[in-house]
N, CA, C and O of each residue as an XYZ file, in Angstrom:
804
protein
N     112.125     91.721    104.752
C     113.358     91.787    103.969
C     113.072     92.483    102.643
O     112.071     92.211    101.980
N     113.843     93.253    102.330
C     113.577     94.031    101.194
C     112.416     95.375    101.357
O     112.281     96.232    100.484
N     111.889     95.355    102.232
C     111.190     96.285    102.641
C     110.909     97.566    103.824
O     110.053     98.445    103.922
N     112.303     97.095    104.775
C     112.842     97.734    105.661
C     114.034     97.273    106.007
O     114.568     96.194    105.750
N     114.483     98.387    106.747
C     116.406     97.811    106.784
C     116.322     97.301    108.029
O     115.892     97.697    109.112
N     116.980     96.061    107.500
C     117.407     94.684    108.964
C     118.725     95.030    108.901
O     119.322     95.596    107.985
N     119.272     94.504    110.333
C     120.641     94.565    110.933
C     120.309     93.502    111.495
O     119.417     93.395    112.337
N     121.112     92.499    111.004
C     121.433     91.046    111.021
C     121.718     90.526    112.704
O     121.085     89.850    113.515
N     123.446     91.482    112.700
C     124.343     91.235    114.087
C     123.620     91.656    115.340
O     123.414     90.991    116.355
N     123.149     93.354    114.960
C     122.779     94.231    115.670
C     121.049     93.972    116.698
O     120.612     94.499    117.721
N     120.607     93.102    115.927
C     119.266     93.034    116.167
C     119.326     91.218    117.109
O     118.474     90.768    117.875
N     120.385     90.685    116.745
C     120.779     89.411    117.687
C     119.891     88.368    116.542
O     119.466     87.461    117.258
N     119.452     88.116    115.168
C     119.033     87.671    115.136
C     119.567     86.209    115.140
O     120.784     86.023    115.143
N     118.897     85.408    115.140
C     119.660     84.175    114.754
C     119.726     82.792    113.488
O     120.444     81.908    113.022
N     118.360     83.447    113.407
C     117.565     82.450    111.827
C     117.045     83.686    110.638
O     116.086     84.279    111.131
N     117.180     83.907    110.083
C     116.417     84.948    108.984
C     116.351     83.925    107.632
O     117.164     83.284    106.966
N     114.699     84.190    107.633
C     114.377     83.573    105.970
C     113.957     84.505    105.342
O     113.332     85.424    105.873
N     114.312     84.421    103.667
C     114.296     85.263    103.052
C     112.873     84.443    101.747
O     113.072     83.338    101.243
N     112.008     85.000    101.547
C     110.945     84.528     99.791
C     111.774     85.824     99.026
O     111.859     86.978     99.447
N     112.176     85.432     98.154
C     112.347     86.087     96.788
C     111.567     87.139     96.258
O     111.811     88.334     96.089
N     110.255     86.212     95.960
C     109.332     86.913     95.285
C     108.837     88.076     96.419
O     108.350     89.127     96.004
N     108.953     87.888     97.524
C     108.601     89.512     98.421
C     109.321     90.485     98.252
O     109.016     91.523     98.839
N     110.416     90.453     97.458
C     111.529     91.445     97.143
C     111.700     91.657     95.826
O     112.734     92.258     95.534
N     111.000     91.346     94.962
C     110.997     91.016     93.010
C     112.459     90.237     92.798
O     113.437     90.625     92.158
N     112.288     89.119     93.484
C     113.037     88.100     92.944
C     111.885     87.305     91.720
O     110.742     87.697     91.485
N     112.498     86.259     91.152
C     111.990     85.369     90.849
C     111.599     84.218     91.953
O     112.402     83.507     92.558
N     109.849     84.206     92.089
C     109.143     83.184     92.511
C     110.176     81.887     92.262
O     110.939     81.694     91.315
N     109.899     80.981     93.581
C     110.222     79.615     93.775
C     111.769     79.803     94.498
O     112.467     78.792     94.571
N     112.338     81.197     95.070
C     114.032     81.009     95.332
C     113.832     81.993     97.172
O     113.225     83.031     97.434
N     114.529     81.191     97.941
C     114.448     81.816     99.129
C     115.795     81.546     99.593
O     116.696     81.185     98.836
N     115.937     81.732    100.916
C     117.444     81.834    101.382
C     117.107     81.447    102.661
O     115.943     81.192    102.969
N     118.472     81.350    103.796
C     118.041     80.705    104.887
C     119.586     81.686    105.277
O     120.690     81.517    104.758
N     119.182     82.780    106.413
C     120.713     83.129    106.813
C     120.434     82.856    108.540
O     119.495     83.184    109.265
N     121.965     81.953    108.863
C     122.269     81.413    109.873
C     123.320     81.994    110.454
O     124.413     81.958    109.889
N     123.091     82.869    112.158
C     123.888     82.787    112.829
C     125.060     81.818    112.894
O     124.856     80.621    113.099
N     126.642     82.458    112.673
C     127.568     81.681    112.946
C     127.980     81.390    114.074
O     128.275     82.106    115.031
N     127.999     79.545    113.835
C     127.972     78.803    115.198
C     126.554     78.270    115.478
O     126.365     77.258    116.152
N     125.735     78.878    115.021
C     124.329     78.065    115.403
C     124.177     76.704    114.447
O     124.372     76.544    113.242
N     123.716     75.734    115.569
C     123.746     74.348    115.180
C     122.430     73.989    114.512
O     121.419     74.308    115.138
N     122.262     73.326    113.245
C     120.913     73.046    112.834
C     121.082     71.917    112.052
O     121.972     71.817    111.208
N     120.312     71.112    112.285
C     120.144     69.898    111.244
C     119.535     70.105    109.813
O     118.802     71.009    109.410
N     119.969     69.175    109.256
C     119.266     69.100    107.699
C     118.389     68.257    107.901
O     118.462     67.396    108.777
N     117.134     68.454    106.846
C     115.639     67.509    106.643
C     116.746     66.607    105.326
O     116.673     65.380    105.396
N     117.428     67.020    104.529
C     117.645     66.287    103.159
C     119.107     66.018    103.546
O     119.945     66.870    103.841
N     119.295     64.483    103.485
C     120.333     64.107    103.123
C     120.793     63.377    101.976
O     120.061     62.598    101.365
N     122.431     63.695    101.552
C     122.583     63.305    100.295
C     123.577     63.913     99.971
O     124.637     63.877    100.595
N     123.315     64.704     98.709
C     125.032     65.676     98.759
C     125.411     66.512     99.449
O     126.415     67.055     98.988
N     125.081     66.902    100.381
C     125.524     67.656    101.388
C     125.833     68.900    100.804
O     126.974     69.205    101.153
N     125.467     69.531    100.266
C     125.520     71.066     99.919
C     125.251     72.133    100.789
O     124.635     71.932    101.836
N     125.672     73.312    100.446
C     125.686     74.319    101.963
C     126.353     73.493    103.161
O     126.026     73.114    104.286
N     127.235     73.434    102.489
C     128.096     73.182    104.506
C     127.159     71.573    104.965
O     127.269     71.136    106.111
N     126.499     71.024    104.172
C     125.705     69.625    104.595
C     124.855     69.918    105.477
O     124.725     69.352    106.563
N     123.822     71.405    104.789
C     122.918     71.586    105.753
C     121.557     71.283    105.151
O     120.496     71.060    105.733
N     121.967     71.346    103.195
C     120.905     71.209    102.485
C     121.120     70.413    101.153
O     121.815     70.931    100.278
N     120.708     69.509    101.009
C     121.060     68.906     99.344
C     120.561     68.900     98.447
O     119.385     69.223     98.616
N     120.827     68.668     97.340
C     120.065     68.816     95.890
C     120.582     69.846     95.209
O     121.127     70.784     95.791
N     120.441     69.762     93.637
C     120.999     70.849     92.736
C     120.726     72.060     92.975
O     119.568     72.472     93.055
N     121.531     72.623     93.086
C     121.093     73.747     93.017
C     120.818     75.082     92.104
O     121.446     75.394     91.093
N     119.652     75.844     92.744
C     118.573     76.421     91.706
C     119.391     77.867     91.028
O     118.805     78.948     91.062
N     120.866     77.736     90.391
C     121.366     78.688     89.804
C     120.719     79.711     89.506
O     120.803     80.657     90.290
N     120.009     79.831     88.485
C     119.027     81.205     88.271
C     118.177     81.885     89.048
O     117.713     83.017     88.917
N     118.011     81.001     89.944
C     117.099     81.498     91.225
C     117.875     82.335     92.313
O     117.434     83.263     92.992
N     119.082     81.806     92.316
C     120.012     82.050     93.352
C     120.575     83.283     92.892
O     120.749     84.192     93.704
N     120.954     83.458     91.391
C     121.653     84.626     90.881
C     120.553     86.025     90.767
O     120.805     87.204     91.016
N     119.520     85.523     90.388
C     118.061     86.640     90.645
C     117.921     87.312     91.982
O     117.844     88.525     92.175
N     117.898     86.242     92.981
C     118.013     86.500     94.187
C     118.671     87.487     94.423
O     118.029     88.442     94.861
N     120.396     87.694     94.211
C     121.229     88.324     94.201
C     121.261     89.466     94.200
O     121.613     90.341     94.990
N     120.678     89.394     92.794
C     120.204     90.763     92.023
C     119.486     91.194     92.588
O     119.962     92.282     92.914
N     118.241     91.071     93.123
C     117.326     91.683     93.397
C     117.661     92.331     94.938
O     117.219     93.419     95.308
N     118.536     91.442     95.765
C     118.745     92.044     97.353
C     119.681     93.498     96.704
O     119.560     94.518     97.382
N     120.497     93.581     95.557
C     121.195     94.127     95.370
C     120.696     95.743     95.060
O     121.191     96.827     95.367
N     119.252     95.285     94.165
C     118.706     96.278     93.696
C     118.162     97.274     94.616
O     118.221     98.503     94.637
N     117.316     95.919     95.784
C     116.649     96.622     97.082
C     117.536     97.633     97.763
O     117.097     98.753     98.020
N     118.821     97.263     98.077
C     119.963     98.411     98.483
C     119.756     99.497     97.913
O     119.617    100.494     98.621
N     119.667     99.624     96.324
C     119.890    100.926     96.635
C     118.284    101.662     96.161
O     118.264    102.892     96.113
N     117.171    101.008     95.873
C     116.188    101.340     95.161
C     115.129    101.457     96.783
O     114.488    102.486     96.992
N     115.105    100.609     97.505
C     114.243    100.530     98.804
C     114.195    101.811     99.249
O     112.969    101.921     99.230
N     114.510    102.675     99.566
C     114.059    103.903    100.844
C     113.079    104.499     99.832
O     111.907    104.566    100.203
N     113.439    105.018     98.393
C     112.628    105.495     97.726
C     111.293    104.731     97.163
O     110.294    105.281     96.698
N     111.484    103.573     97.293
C     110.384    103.116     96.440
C     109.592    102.982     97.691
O     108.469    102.802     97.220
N     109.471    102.957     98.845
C     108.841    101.992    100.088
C     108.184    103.475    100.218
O     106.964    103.492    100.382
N     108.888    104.762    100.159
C     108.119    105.874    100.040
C     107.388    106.151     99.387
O     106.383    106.733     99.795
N     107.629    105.771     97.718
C     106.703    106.027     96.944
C     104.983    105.059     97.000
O     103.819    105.322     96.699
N     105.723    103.896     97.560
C     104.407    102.508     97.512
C     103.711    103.100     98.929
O     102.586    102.604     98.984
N     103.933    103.925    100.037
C     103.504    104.186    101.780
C     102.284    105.299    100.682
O     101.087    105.169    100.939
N     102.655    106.220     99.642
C     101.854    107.431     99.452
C     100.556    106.713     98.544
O      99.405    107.144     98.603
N     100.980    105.528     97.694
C     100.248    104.949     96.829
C      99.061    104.397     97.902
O      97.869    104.524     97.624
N      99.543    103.744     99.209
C      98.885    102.947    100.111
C      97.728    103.965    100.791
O      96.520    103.738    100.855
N      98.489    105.222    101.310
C      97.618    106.476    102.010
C      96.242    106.922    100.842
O      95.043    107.198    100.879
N      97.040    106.812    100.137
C      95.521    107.701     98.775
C      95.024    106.405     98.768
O      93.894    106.630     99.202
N      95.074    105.095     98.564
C      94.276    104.143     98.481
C      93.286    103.910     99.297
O      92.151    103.653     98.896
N      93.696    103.993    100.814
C      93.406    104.546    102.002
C      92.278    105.097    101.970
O      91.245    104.498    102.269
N      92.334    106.577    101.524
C      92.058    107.710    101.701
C      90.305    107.518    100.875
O      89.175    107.636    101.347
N      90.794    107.189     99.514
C      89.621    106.962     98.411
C      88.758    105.847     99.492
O      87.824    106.260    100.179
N      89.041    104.942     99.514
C      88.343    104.043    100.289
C      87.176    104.761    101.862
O      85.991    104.571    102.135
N      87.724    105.173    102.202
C      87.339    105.792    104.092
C      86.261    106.712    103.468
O      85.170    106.775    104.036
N      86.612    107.850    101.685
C      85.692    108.238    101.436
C      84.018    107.478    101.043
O      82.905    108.001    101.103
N      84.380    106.215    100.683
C      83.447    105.854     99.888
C      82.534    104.792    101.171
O      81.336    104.708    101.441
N      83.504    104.244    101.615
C      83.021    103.431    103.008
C      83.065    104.054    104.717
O      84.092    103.884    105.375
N      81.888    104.754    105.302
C      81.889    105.455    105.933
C      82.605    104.195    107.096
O      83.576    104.501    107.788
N      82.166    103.229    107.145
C      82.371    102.353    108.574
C      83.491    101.700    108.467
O      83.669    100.612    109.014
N      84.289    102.247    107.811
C      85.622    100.883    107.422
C      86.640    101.376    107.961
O      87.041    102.522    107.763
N      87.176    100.511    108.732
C      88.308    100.246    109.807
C      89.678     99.936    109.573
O      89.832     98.970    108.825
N      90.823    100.529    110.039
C      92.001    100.244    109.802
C      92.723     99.548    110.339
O      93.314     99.933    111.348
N      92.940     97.975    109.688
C      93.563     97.362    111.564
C      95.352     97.355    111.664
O      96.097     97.119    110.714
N      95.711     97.626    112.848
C      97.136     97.501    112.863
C      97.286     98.488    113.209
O      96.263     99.126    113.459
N      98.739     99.221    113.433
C      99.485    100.471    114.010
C      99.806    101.545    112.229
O     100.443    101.435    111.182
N      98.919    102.437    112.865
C      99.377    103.177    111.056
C     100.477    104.211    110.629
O     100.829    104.824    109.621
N     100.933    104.027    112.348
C     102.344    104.784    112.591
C     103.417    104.052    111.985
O     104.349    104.536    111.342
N     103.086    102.142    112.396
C     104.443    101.596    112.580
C     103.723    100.764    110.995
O     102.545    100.716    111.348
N     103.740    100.293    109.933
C     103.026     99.105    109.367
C     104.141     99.430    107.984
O     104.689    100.510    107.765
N     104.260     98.305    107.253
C     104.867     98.051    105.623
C     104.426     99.240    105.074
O     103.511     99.938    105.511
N     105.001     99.412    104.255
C     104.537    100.770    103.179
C     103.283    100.251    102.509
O     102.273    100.951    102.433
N     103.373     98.539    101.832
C     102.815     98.088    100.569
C     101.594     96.990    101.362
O     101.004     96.016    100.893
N     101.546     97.425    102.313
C     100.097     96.756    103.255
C      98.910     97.338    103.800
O      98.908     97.935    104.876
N      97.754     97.154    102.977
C      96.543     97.853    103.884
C      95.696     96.718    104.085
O      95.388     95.774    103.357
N      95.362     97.080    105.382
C      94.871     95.757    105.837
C      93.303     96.697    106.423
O      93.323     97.728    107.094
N      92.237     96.071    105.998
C      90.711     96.892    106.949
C      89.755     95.734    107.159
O      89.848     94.582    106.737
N      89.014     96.177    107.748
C      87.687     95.379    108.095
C      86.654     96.356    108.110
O      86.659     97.487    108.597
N      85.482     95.538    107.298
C      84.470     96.159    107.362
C      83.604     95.416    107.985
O      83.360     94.301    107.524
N      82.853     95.941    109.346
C      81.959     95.455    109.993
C      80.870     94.703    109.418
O      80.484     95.252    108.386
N      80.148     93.518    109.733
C      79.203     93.166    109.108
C      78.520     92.513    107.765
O      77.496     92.002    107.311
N      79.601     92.838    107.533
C      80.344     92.175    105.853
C      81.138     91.342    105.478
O      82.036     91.675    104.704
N      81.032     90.224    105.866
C      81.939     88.712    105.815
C      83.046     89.101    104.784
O      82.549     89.665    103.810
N      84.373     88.966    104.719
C      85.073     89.015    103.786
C      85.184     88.005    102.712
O      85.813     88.414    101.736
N      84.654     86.553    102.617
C      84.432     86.318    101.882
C      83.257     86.565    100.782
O      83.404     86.256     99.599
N      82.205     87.090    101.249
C      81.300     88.299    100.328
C      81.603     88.912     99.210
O      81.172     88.771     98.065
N      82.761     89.935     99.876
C      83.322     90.719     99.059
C      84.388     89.898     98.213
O      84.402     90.367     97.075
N      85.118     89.043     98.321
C      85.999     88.256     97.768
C      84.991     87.875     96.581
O      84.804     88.553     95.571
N      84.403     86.706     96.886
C      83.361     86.192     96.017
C      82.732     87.210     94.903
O      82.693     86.832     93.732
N      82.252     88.473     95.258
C      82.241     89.392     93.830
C      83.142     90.113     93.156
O      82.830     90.766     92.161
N      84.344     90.061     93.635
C      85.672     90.668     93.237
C      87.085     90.238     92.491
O      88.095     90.685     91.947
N      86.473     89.173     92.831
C      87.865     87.982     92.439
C      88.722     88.033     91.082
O      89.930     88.158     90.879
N      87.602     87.884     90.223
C      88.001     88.645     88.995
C      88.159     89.572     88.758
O      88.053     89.856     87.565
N      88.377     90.233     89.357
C      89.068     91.720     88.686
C      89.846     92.605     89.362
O      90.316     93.670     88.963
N      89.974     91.904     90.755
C      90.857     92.644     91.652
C      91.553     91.574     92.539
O      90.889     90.686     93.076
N      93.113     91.685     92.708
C      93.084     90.410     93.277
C      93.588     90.276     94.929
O      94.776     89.969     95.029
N      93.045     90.415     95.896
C      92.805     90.586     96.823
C      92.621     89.708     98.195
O      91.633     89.068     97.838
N      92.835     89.346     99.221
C      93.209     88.423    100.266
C      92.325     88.221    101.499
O      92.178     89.317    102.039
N      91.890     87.567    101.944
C      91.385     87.516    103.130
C      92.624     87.116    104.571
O      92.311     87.032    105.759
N      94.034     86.929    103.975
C      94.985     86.260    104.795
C      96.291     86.067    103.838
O      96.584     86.633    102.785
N      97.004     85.012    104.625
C      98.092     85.278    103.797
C      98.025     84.003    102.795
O      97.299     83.080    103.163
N      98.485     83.911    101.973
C      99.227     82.804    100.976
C      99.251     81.464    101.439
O      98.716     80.469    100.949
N     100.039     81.600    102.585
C     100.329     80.522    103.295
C      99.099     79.925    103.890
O      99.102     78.710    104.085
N      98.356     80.423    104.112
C      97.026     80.383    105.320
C      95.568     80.226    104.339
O      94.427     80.336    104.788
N      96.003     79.884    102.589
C      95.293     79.975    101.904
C      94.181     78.127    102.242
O      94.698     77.140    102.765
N      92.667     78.192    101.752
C      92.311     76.905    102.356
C      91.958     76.586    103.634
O      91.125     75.708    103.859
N      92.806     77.550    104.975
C      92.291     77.368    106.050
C      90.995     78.177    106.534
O      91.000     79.407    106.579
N      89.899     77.414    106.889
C      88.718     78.138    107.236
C      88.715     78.701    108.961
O      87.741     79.253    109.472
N      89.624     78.504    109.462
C      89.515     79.196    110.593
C      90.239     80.655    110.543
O      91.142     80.932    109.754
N      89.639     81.635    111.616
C      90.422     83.099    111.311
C      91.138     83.500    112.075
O      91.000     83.365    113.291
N      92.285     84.226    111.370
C      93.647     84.420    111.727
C      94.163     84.378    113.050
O      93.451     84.873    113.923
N      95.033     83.987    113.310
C      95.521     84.044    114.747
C      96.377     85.319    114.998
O      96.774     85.615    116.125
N      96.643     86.066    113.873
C      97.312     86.879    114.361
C      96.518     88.295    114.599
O      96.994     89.282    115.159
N      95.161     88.169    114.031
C      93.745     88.979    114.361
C      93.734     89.163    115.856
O      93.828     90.108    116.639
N      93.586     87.920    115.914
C      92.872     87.231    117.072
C      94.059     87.687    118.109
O      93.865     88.318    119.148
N      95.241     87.267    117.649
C      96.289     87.934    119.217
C      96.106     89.445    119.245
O      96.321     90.058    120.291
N      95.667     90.148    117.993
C      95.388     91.640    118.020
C      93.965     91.916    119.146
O      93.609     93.009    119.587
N      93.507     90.939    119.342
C      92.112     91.148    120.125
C      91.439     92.231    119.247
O      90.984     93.286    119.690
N      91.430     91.868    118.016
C      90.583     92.677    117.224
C      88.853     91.803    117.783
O      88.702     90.769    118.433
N      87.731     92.823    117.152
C      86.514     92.213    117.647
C      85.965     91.123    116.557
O      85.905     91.578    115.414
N      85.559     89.773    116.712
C      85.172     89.170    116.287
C      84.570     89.588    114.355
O      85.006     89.208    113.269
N      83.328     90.588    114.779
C      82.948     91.194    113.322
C      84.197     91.545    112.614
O      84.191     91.383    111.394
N      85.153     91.949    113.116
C      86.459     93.059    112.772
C      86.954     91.946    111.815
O      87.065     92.057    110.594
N      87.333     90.467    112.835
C      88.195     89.631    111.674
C      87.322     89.207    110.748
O      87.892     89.053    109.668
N      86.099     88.937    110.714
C      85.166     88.104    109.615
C      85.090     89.386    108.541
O      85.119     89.234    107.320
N      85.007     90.437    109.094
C      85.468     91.651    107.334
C      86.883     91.718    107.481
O      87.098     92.784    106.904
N      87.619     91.444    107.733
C      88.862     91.601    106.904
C      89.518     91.071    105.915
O      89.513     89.865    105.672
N      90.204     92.028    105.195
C      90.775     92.165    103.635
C      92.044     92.285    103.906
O      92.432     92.852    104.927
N      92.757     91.819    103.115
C      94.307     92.530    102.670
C      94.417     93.013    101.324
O      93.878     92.564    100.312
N      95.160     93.953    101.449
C      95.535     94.607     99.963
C      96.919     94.927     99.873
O      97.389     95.698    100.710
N      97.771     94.359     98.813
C      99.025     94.600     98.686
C      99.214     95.336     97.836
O      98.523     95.159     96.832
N     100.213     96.487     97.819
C     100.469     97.193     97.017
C     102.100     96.841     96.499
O     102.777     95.936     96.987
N     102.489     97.634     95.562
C     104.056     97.343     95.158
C     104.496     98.683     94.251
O     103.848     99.684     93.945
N     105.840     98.287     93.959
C     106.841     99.350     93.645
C     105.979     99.824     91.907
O     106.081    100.958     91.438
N     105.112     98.571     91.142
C     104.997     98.711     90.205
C     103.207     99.173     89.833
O     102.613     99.429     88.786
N     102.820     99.112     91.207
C     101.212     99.709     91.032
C     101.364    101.091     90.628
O     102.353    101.822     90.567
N      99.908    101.299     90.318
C      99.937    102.550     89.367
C      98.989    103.594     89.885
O      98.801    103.432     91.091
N      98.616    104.169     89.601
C      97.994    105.645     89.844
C      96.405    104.834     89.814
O      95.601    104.446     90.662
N      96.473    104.840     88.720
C      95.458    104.140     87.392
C      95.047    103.147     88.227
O      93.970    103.489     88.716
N      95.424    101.981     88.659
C      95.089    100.972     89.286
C      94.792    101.509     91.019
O      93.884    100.814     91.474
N      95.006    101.932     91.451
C      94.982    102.263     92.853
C      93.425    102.948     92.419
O      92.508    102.605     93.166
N      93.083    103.836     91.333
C      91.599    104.636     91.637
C      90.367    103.495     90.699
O      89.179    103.691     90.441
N      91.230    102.352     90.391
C      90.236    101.238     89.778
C      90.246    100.416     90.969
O      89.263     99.695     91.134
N      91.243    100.388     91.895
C      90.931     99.416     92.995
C      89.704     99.863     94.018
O      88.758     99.184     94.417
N      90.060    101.281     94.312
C      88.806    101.742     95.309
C      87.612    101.625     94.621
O      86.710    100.954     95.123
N      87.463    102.165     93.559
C      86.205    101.912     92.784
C      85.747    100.509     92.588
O      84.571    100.161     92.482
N      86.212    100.167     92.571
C      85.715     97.853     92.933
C      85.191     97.740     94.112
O      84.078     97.249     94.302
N      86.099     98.277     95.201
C      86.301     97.445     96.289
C      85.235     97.814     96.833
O      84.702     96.938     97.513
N      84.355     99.479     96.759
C      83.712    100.398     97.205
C      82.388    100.029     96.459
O      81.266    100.036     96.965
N      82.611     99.804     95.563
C      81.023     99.534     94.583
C      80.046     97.714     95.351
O      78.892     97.286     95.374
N      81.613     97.168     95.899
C      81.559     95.623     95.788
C      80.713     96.029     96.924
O      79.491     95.992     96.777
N      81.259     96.438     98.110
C      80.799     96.717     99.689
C      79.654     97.230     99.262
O      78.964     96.213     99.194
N      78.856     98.268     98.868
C      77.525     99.054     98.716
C      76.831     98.249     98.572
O      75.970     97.852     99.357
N      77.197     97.711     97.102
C      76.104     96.574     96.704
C      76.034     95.257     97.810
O      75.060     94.606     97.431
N      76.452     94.782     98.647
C      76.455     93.702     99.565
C      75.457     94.719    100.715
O      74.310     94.307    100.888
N      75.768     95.680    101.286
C      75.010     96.668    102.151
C      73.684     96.297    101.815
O      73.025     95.450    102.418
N      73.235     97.097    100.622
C      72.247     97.529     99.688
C      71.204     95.950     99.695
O      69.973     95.960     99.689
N      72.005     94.788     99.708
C      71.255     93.205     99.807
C      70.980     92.666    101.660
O      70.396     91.626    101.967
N      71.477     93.520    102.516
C      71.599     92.859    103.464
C      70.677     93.875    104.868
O      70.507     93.679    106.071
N      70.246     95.026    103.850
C      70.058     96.339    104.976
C      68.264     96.445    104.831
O      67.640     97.283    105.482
C-alpha cells in the first residue's frame, strides 16, 4: 500500500491492512479495509465504534495523518517509487562492485522499488549486523520477526540455499534517502563484509 497501485474491487480482495508508517504516515496508525458484507468479529468490546467492530478512542491525529498521507501517495507514488527503484539499482550496483559473491534474492523484474534484499554466502548475517549497527541501520528480517532466532520462512518457501538465508540482509530504501547516503551505505556494508572475509579466509 502506498507503494504500488491496488485495486481493491478488481483484485477480489477481501481484508486489506494498511501500517501508516510504510506510507509516511505517522507511526502507531493503521487501517483495516473490509469487503462489504464480509462478516468479522471484534477482539474489543465496549463502545462499539466502527460499525461495533472495534472500540476505544479514537486515535484522531493518527487517523487524519493517515489521510493525508494515502492522499499524498496518489499523487506523489509513480514518481517517487521511480526515483527510490534508481536509488535501489546504483545501491545495487556499488555493492556487486565491491562484493564479487553477493547474491540477489527475489525476482528483480517484479520486487518494491525501496527493497534490496542479498545474501552473502558464508557470512552469517548476523556478523555483519553486529559490526554495522551503529551506523547503518539495517535488517536481517522484518520488524515483526524481530527476536526470532529461527530463519525466515519466506526464504525458506523461496528454496533459497541454506548459506543463502544465514547471509541475508535487508536494506530499505525511501522517498527521502539521499545520493550521499546510498554511497556511505555501500561503503559500510562493503568494508563490513571484507573485513569479516579477511578474519575467516
Amino acid at each position: 500500500m502506498g507503494k504500488t497501485p491496488i485495486d481493491f474491487k478488481q483484485w477480489g480482495i477481501t481484508y486489506l491492512t494498511i501500517s501508516g508508517h510504510k506510507l509516511y504516515a505517522p507511526k502507531g496508525i493503521g487501517a483495516l479495509v473490509i469487503k462489504k458484507g464480509t462478516p468479522i468479529e471484534p477482539i474489543l468490546f465496549g463502545g462499539g465504534h466502527e460499525g461495533g467492530v472495534r472500540s476505544g478512542t479514537l486515535n484522531v491525529p493518527g487517523i487524519v495523518g493517515l489521510g493525508e498521507a494515502c492522499r499524498l501517495r496518489q499523487l506523489e507514488m509513480e514518481a517517487d517509487e521511480s526515483a527510490i527503484a534508481q536509488k535501489r539499482d546504483r545501491l545495487q550496483a556499488l555493492l556487486q562492485q565491491e562484493i564479487p559473491d553477493l547474491i540477489i534474492n527475489g525476482n528483480t523484474n517484479s520486487r518494491l522499488a525501496g527493497n534490496l534484499h542479498i545474501s552473502i554466502p558464508e557470512i552469517p548475517n548476523s556478523a555483519v549486523v553486529a559490526r554495522i549497527h551503529d551506523q547503518l541501520a539495517i535488517s536481517t528480517g522484518a520488524a515483526c520477526s524481530s527476536g526470532v532466532e529461527t530463519p525466515s520462512h519466506v526464504l525458506r518457501a523461496m528454496k533459497l540455499p541454506e548459506e543463502w538465508i544465514e547471509g541475508a540482509l535487508r536494506i530499505g530504501l525511501g522517498k527521502f534517502t539521499t545520493d550521499e547516503e546510498i554511497d556511505q551505505s555501500a561503503k559500510i556494508l562493503s568494508n563490513a563484509i571484507k573485513n569479516i572475509h579477511s578474519m575467516i579466509s
